[in-house]
C-alpha positions as CSV (number, residue, x, y, z in Angstrom):
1,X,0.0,0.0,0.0
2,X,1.6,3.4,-1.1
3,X,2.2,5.2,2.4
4,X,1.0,8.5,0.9
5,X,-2.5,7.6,1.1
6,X,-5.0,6.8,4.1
7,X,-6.5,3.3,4.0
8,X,-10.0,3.1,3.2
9,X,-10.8,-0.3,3.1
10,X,-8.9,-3.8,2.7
11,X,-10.7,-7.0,1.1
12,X,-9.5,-10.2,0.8
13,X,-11.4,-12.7,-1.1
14,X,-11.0,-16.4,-3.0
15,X,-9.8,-16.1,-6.4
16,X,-12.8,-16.7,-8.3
17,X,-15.1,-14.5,-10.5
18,X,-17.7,-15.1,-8.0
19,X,-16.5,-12.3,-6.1
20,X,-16.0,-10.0,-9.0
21,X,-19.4,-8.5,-7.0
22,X,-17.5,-8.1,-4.2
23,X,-14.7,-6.1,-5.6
24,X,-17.6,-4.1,-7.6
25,X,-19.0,-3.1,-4.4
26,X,-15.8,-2.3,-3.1
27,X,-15.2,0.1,-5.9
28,X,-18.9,1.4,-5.6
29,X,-18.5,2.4,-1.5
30,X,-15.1,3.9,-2.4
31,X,-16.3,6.1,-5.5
32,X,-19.1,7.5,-3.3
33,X,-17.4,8.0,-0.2
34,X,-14.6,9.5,-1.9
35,X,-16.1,11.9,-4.2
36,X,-15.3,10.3,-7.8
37,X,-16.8,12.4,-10.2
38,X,-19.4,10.7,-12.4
39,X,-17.2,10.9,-15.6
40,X,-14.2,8.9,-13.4
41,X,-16.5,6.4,-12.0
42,X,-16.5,4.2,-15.5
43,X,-12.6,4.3,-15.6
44,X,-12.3,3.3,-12.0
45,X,-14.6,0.5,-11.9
46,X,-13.5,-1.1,-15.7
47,X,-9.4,-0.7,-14.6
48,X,-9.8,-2.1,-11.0
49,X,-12.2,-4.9,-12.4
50,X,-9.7,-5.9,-15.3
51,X,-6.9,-5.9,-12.9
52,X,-9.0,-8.5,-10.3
53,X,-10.0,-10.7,-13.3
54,X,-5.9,-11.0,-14.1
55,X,-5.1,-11.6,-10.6
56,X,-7.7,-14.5,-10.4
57,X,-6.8,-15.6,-14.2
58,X,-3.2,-15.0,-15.1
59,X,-1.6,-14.1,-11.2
60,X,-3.5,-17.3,-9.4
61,X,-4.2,-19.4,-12.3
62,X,-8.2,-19.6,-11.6
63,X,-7.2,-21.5,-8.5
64,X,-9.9,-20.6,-5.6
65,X,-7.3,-21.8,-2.6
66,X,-6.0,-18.8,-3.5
67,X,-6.5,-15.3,-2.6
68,X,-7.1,-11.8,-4.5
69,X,-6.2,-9.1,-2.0
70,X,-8.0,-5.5,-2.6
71,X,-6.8,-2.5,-1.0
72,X,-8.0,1.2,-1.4
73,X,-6.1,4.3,-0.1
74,X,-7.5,8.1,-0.4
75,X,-5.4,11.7,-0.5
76,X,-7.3,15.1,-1.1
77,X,-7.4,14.8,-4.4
78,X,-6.8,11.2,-5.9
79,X,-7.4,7.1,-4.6
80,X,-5.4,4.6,-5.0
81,X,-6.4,0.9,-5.8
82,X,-3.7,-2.0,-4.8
83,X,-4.7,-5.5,-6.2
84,X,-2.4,-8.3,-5.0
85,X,-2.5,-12.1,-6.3
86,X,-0.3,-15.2,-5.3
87,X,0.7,-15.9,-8.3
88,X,4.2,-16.4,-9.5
89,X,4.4,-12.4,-11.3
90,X,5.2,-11.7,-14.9
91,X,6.9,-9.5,-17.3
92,X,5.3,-6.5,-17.4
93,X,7.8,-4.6,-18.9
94,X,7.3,-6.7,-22.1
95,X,3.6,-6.8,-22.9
96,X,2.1,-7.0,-26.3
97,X,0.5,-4.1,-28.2
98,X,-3.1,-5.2,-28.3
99,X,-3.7,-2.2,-31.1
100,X,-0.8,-4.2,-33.1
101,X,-2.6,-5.3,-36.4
102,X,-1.1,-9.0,-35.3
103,X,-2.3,-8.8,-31.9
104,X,-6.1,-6.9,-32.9
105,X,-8.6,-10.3,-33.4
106,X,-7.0,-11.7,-30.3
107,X,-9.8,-12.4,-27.7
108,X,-7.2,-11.3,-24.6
109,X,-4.9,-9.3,-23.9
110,X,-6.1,-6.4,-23.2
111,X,-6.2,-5.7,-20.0
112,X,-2.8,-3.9,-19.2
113,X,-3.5,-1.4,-22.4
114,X,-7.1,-0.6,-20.3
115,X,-5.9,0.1,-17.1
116,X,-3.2,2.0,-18.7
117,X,-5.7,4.3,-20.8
118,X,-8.1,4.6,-17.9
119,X,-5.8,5.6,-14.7
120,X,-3.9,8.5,-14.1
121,X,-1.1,6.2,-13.2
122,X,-0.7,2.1,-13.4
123,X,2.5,0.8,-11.7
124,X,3.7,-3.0,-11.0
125,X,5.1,-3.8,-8.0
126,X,6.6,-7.4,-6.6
127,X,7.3,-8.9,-9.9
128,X,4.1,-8.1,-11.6
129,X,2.1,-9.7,-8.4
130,X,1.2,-6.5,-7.3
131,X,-0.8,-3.7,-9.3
132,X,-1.0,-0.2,-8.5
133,X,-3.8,1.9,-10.1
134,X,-4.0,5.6,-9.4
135,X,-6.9,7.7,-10.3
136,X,-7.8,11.5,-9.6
137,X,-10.8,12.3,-8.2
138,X,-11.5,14.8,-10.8
């Protein structure tokens, strides 16, 4: 959790999309509370969701054992989402383009190139098993 934020809420749940829900609710509590502006709210709930769905698929290889960790932190003018899986990281310095005209009918992959586009600021942290998003509240 970046230390320049106040925590707002921590969730932990099993790494299945079952709890997508959860992590919806999560992000609806914290856009209200927090003051999101309606034209933010779309980004925030499409990057955080893509980033849970590769923590349960690519981070913990659908396994349910294991967990996907949520965490939310606030300042005065932006939040920051942390999602955490258990799975073994990856190379995030080396993704494919998904706009690439040899990468464009591929179902997946496209997840990274979101979150990046969305968020004011997407960093990797722990060998790609940690995700950072940061979004202003404006």
């Amino acid at each position: 959790m970046n230390n320049d934020y106040n925590v707002v809420e921590n969730i932990a749940v099993a790494s299945n999309f079952e709890n997508l829900a959860l992590v919806e609710g999560l992000i609806d509590r914290t856009c209200s509370n927090c003051g999101i502006s309606e034209d933010n709210y779309g980004n925030v709930l499409i990057a955080v969701t893509e980033a849970f769905n590769n923590a349960v698929v690519h981070g913990n290889g659908n396994d349910a054992s294991k967990k996907v960790e949520v965490s939310v932190g606030e300042k005065e003018d932006s939040l920051f989402f942390s999602v955490r899986d258990n799975g073994p990281g990856f190379d995030f310095a080396n993704i494919a383009d998904p706009t690439a005209l040899e990468n464009i009918e591929k179902e997946n992959g496209r997840g990274i190139y979101l979150m990046r586009h969305l968020a004011d600021n997407v960093e990797f942290m722990e060998d790609g098993r940690v995700v950072n998003i940061y979004f202003n509240k404006q």
